[in-house]
Rosetta silent file (secondary structure, phi, psi, omega in degrees, C-alpha in Angstrom):
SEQUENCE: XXXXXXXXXXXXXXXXXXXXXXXXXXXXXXXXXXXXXXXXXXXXXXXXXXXXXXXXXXXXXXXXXXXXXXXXXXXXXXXXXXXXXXXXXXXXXXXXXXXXXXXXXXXXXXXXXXXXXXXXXXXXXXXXXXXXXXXXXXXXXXXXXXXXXXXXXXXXXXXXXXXXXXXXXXXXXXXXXXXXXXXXXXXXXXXXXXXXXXXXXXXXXXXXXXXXXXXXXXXXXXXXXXXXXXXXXXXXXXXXXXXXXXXXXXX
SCORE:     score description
SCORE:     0.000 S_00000001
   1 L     0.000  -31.234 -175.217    0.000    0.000    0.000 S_00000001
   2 L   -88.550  -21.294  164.460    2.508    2.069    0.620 S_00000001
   3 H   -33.317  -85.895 -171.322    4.308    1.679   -2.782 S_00000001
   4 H   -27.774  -18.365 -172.766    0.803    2.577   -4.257 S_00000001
   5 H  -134.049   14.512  159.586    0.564    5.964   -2.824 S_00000001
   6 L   -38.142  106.285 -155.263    4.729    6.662   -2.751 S_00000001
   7 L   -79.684   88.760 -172.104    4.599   10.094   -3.869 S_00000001
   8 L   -74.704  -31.251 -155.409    6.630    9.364   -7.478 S_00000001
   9 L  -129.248  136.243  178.008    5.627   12.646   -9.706 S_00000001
  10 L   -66.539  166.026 -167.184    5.793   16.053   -9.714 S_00000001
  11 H   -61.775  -15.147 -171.235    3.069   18.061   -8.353 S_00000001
  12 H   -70.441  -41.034  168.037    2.516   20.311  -11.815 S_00000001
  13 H   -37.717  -52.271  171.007    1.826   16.483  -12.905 S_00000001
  14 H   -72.538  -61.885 -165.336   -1.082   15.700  -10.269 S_00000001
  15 H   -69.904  -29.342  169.798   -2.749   19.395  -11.233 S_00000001
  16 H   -86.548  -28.300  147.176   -2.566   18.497  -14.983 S_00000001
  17 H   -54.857  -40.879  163.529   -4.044   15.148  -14.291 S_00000001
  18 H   -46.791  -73.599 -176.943   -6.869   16.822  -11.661 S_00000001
  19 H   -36.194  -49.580 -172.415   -7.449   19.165  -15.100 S_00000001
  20 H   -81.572  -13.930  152.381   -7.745   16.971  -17.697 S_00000001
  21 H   -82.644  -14.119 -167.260  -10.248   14.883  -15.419 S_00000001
  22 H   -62.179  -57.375  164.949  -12.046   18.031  -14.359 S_00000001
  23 H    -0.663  -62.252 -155.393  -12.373   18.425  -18.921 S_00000001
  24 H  -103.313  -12.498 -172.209  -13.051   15.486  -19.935 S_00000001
  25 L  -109.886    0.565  178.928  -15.979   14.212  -17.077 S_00000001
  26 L   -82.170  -48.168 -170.777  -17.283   17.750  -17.712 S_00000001
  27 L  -100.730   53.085  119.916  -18.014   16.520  -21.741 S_00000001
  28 L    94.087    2.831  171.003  -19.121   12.925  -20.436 S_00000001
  29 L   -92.647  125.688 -150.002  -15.457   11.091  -21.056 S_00000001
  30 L   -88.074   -1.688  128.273  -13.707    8.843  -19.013 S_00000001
  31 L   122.404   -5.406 -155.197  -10.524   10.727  -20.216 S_00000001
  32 H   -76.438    4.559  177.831   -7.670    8.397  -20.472 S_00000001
  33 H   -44.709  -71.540 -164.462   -6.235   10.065  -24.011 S_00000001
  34 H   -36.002  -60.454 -153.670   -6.182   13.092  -21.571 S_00000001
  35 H   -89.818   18.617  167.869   -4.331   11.663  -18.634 S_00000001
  36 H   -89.416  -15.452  179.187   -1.392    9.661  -21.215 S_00000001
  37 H   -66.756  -81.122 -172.890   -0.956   13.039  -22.922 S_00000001
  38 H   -25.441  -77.806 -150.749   -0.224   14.914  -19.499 S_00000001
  39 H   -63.752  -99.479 -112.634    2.399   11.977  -18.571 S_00000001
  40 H   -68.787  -13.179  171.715    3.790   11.806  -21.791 S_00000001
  41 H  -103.421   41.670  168.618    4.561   15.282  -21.666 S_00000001
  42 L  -112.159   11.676 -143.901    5.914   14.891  -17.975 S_00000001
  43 L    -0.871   87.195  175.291    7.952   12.428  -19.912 S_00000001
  44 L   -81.929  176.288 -155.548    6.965    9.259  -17.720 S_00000001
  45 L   -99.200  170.821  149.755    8.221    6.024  -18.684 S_00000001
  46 H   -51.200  -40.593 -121.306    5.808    3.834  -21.245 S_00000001
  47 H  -118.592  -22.936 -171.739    5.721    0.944  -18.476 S_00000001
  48 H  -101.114  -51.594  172.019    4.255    3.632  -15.893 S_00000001
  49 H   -21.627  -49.756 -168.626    1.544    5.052  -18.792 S_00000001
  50 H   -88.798  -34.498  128.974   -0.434    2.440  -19.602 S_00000001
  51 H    22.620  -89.078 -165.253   -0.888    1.187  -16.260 S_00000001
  52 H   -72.203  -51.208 -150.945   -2.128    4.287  -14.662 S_00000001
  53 H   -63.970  -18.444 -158.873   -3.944    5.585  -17.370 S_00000001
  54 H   -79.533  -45.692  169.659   -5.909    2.399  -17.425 S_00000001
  55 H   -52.067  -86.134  176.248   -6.837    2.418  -13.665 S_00000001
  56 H   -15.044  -59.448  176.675   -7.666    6.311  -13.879 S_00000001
  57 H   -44.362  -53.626  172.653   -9.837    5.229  -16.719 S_00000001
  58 H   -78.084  -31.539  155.289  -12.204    3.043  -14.488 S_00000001
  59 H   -34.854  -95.664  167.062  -12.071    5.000  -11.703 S_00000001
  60 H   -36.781  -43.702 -169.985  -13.400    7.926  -13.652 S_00000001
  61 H   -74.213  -42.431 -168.870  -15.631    6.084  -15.938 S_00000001
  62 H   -65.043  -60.263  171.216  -17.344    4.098  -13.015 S_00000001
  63 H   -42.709  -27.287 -166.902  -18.176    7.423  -11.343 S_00000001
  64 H   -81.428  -49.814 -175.477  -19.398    9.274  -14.372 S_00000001
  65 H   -55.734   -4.570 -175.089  -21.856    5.801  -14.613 S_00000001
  66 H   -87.543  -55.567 -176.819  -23.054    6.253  -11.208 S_00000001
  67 H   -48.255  -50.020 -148.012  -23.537   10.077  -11.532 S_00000001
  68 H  -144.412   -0.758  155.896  -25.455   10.209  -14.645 S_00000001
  69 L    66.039   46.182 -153.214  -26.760    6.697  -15.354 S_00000001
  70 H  -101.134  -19.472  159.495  -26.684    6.442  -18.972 S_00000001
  71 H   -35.466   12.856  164.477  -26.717    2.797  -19.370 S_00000001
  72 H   -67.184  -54.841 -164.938  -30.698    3.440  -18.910 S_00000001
  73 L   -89.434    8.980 -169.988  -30.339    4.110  -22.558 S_00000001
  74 L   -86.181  124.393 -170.316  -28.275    0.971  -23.382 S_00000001
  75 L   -55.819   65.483  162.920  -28.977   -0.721  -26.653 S_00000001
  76 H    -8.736  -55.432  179.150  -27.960   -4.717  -25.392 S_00000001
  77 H   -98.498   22.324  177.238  -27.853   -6.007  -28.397 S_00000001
  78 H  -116.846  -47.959 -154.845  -25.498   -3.555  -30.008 S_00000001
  79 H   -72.810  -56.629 -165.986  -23.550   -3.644  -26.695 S_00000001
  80 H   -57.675  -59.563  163.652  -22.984   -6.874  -25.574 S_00000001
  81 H  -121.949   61.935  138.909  -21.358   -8.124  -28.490 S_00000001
  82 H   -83.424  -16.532 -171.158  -18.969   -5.438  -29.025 S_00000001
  83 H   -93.610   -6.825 -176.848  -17.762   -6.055  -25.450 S_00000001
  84 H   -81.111  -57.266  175.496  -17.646   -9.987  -26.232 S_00000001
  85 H   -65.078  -53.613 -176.251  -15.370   -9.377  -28.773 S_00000001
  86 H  -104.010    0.616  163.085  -12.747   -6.797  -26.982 S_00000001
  87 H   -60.242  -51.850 -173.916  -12.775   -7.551  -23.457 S_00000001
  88 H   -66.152  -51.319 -179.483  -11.013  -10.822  -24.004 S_00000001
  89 H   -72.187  -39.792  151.198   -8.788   -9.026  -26.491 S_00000001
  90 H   -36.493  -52.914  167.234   -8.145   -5.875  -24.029 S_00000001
  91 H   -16.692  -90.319 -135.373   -6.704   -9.088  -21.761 S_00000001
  92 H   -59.799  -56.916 -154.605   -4.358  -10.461  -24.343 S_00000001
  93 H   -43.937  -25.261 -161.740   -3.435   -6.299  -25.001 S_00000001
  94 H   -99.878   -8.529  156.612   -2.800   -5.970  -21.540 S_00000001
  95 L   -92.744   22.045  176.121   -0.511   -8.580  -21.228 S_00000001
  96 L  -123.132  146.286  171.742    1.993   -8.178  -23.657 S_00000001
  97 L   -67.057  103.530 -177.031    5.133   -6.165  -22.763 S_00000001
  98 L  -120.557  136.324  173.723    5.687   -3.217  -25.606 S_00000001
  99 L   -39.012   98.867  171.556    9.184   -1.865  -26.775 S_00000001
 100 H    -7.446  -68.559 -165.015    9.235    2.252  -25.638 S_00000001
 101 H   -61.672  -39.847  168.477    9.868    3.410  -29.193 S_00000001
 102 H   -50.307  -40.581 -145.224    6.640    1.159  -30.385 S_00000001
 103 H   -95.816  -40.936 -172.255    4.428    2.137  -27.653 S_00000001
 104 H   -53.511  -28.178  163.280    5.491    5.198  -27.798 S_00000001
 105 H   -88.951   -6.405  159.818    4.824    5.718  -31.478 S_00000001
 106 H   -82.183  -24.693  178.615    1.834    3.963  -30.846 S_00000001
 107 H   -97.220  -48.401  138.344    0.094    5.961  -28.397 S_00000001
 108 H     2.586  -83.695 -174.061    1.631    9.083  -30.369 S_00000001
 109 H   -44.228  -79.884 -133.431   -0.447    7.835  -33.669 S_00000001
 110 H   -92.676    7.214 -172.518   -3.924    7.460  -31.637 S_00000001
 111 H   -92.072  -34.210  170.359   -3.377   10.600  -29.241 S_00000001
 112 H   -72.935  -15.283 -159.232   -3.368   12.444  -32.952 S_00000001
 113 H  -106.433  -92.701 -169.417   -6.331   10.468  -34.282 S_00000001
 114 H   -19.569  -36.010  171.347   -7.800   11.387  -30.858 S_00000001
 115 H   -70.875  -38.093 -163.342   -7.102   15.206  -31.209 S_00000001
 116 H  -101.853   -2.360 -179.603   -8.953   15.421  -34.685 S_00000001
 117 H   -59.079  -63.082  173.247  -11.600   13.402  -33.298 S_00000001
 118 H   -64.599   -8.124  157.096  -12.212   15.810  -30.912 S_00000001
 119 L   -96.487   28.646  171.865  -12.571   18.657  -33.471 S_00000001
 120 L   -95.237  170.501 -153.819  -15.083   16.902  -35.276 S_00000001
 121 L  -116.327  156.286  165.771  -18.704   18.110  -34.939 S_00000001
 122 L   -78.787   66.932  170.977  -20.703   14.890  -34.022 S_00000001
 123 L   -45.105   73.500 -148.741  -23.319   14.147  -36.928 S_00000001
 124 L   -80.840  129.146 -169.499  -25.888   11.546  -35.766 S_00000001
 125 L   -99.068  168.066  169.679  -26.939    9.867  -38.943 S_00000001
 126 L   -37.214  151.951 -169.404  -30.638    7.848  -39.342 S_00000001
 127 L  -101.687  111.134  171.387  -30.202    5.170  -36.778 S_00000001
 128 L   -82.141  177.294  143.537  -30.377    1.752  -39.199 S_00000001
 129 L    -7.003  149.096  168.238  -30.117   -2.191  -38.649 S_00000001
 130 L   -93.283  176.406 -177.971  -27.384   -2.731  -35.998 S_00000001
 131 L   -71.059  175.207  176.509  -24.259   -4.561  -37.412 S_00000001
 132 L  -102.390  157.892 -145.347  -24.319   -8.153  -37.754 S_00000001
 133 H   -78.667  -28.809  163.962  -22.704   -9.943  -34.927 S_00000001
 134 H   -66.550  -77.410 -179.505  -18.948  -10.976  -36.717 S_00000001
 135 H   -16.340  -66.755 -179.289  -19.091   -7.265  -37.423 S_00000001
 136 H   -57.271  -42.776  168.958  -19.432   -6.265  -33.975 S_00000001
 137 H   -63.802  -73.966  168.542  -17.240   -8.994  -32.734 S_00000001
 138 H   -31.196  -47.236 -177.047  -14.555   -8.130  -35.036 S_00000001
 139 H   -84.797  -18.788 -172.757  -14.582   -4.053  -34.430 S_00000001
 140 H   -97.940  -14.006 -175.329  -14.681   -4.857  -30.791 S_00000001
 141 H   -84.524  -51.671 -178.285  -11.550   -7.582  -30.828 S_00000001
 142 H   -81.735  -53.097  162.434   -9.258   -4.822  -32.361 S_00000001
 143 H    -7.508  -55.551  170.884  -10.981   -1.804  -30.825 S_00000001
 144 H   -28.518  -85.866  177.927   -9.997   -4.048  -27.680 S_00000001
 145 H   -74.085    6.005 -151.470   -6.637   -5.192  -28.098 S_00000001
 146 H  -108.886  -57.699 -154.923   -5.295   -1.742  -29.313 S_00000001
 147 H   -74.542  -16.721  157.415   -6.849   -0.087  -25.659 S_00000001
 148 H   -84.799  -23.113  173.981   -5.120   -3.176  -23.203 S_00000001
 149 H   -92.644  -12.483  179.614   -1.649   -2.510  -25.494 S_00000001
 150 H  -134.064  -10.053  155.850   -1.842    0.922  -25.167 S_00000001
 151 L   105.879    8.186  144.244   -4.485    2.098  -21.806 S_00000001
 152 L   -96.308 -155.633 -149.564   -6.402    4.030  -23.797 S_00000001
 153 L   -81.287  -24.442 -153.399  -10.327    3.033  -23.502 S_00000001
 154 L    94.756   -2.224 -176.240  -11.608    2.860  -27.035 S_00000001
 155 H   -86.837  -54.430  177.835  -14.530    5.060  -26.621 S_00000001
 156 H   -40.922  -42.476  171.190  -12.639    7.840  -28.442 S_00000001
 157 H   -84.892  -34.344  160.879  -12.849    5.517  -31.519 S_00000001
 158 H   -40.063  -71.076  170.685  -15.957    3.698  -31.017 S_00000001
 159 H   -55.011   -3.152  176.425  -18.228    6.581  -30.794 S_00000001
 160 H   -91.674  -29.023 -156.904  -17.731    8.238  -34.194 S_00000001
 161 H   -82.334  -13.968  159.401  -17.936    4.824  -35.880 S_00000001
 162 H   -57.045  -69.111 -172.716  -21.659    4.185  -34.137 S_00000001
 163 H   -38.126  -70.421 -177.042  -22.685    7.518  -35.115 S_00000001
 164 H   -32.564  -45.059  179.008  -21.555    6.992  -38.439 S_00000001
 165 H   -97.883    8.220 -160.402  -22.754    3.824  -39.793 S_00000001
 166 L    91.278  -14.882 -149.469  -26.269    4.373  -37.776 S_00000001
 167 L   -54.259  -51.297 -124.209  -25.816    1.595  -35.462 S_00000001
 168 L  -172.882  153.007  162.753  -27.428    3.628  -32.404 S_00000001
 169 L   -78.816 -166.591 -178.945  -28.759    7.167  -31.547 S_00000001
 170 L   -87.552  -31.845  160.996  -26.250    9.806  -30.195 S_00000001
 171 L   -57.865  -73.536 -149.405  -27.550    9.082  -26.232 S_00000001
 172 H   -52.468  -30.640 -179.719  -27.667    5.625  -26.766 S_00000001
 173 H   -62.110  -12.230 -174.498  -23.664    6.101  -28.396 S_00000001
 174 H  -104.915  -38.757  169.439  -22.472    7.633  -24.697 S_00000001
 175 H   -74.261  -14.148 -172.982  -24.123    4.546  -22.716 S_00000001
 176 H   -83.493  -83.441 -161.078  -22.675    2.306  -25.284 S_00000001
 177 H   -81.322   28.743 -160.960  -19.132    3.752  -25.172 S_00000001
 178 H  -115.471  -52.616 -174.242  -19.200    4.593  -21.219 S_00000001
 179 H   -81.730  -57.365  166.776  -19.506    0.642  -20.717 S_00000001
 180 H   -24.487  -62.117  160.605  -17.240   -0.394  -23.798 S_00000001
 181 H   -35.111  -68.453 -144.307  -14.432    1.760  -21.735 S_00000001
 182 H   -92.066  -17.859 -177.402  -14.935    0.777  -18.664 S_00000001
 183 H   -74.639  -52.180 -168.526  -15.194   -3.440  -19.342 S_00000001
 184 H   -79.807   17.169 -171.266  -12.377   -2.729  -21.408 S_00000001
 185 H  -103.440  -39.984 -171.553  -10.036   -1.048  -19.242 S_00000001
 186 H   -56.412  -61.530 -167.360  -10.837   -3.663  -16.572 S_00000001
 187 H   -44.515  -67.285  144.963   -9.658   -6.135  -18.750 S_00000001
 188 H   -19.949  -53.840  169.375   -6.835   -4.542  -19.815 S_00000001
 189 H   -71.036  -22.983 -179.073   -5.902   -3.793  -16.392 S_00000001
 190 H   -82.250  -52.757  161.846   -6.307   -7.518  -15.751 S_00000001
 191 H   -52.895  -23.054 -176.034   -4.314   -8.615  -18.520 S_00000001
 192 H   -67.114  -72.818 -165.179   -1.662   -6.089  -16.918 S_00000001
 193 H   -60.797  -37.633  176.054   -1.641   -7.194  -13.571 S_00000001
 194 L   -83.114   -1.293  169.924   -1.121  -11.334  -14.637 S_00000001
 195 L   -89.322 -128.556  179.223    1.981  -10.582  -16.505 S_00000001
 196 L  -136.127    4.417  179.613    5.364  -10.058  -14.953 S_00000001
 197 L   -73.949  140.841  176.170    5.168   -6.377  -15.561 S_00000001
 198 L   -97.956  149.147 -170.386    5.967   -4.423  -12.752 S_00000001
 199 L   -80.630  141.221 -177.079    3.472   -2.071  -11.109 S_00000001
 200 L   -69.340  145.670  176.465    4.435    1.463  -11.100 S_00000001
 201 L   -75.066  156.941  161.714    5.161    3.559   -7.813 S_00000001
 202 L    67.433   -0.593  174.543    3.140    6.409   -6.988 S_00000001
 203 L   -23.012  -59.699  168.399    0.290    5.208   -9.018 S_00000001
 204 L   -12.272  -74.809 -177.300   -1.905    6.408   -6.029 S_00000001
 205 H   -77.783    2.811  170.019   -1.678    9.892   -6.348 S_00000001
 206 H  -107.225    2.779  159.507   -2.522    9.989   -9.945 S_00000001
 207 H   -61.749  -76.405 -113.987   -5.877    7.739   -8.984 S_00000001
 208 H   -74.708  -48.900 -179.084   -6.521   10.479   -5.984 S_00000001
 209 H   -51.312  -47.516 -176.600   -5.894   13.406   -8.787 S_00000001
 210 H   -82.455  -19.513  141.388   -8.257   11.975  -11.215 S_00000001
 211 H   -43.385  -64.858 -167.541  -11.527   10.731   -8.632 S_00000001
 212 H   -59.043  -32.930 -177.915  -11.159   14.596   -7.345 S_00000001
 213 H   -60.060  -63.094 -146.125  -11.247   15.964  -11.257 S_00000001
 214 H   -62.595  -17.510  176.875  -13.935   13.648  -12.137 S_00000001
 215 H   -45.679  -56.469 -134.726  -15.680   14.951   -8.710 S_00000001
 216 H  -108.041  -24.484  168.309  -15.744   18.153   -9.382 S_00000001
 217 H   -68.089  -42.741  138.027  -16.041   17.669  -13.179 S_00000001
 218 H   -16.024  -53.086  168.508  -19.571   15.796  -13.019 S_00000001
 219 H   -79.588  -16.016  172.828  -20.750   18.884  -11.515 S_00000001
 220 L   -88.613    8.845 -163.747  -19.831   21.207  -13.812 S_00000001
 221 H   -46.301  -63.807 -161.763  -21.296   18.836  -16.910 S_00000001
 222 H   -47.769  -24.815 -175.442  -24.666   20.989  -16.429 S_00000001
 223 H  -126.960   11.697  166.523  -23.373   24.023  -16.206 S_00000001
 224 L   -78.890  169.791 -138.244  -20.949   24.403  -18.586 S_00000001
 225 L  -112.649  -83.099 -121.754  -20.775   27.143  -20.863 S_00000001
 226 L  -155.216   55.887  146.083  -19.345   25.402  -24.608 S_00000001
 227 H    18.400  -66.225 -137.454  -18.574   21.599  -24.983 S_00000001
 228 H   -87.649  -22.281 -174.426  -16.874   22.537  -28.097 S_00000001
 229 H   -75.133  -37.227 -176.801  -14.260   24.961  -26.325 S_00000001
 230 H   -70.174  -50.354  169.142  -13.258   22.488  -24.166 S_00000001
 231 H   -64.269  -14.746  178.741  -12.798   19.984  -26.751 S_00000001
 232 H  -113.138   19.535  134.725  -10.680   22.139  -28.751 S_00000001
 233 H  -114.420   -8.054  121.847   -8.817   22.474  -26.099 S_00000001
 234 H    -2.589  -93.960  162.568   -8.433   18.976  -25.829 S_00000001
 235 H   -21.264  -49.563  175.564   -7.403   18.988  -28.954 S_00000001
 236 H   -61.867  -68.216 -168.782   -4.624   21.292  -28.350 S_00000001
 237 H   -74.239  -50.996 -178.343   -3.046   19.208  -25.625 S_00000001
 238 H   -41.651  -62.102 -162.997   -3.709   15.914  -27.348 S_00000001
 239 H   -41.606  -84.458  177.988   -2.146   17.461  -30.281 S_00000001
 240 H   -94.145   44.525  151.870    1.291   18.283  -28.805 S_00000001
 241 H   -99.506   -4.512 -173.009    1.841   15.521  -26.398 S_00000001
 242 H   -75.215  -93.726  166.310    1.151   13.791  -29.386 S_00000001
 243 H    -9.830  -89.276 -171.928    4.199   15.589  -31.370 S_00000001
 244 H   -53.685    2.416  118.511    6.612   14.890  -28.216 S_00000001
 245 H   -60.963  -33.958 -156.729    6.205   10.971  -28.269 S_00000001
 246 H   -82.665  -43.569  178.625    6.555   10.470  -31.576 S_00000001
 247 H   -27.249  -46.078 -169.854    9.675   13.145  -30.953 S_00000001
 248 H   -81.135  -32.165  149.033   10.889   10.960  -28.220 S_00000001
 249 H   -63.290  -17.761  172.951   10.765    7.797  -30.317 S_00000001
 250 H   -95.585  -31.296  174.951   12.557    9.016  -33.144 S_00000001
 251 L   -59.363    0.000    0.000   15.269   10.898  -31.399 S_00000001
């Protein structure tokens, strides 16, 4: 226990982690693009990233589902099997060991695809047929294994590609990718924990930062001013923490 809360990181670290939960649980996200950007530009190790960000991810995510309940709205038989398919596959993600310069250019890649995400305007198309279930299984195995190999959740990717084909309405797409996160981060985290990887010090205090963001972030959901400001500012940060991994893998 006391490992877990060994005070590892600086504090400008814990206050950019508090922020980017206060952000992202403000627009309905469990956030973890948000807190691997902050460490990667606090330049943390890869082996301490995925880790944290994955716990922080459930942590956050469980709380936003308690707070705001959206699984009320959840379509079952569009949910279940996407989560059939990448839970199992988060596992496998979270148990393999990845080379710095890979992960690093891997989480790089999807921090950028995550940045333009967030400056897209969110088009909800007629809601059709749901996919057919090897569809669903299949986008949910890689969707999966990419979020236990790298901690983030998948929700960042998921939701445009609901929206997109019709699968779901735009409600029903935030209880859909609220649970899709949070199964797969467990999983992930599970796959983590049965490997031989060693758990990171100081872990603790980047949980304790990111419960108090999402605390305080919940409450502002309602009363925020602009979604879109926030996300473009997101964007921003995503953007060049983005830059500086791929920097730090090539240099």
């Amino acid at each position: 226990m006391a490992d877990f809360l060994l005070l590892a990181y600086d504090y400008w670290l814990l206050a950019a982690i508090l922020v980017m939960a206060i952000l992202y649980s403000s627009v309905g996200h469990g956030g973890a693009s948000g807190y691997l950007a902050a460490m990667a530009l606090w330049g943390l190790a890869p082996e301490t990233m995925r880790p944290a960000a994955l716990l922080m991810n459930i942590v956050v995510t469980c709380w936003l589902l308690y707070r705001f309940k959206p699984y009320q709205l959840l379509p079952h038989k569009l949910f279940w099997p996407l989560v059939l398919g990448s839970a199992p596959m988060a596992f496998i993600g979270g148990m393999i060991s990845v080379d710095a310069t890979v992960y690093r250019l891997l989480v790089g890649g999807l921090l950028l695809f995550a940045a333009l995400r967030m400056l897209m305007v969110n088009r909800e198309a007629a809601v059709i047929e749901q996919p057919q279930l090897g569809i669903a299984l299949l986008l949910g195995a890689v969707l999966g294994f990419a979020s236990g190999l790298t901690g983030i959740g998948g929700g960042v990717f998921l939701s445009p590609i609901l929206l997109i084909f019709g699968w779901c309405s735009m409600r029903q797409s935030t209880a859909v990718a609220a649970g899709f996160i949070l199964l797969n981060s467990i999983g992930g985290l599970a796959g983590y924990l049965v490997s031989d990887q060693a758990w990171p010090l100081g872990t603790g205090w980047l949980l304790l930062a990111a419960f108090i963001g999402c605390l305080a972030g919940a409450e502002l959901a309602s009363h925020r001013a602009s979604s879109m400001t926030l996300q473009k500012l997101l964007a921003l940060v995503l953007a060049i923490a983005s830059l500086k991994m791929v920097y730090t893998a090539l240099i």
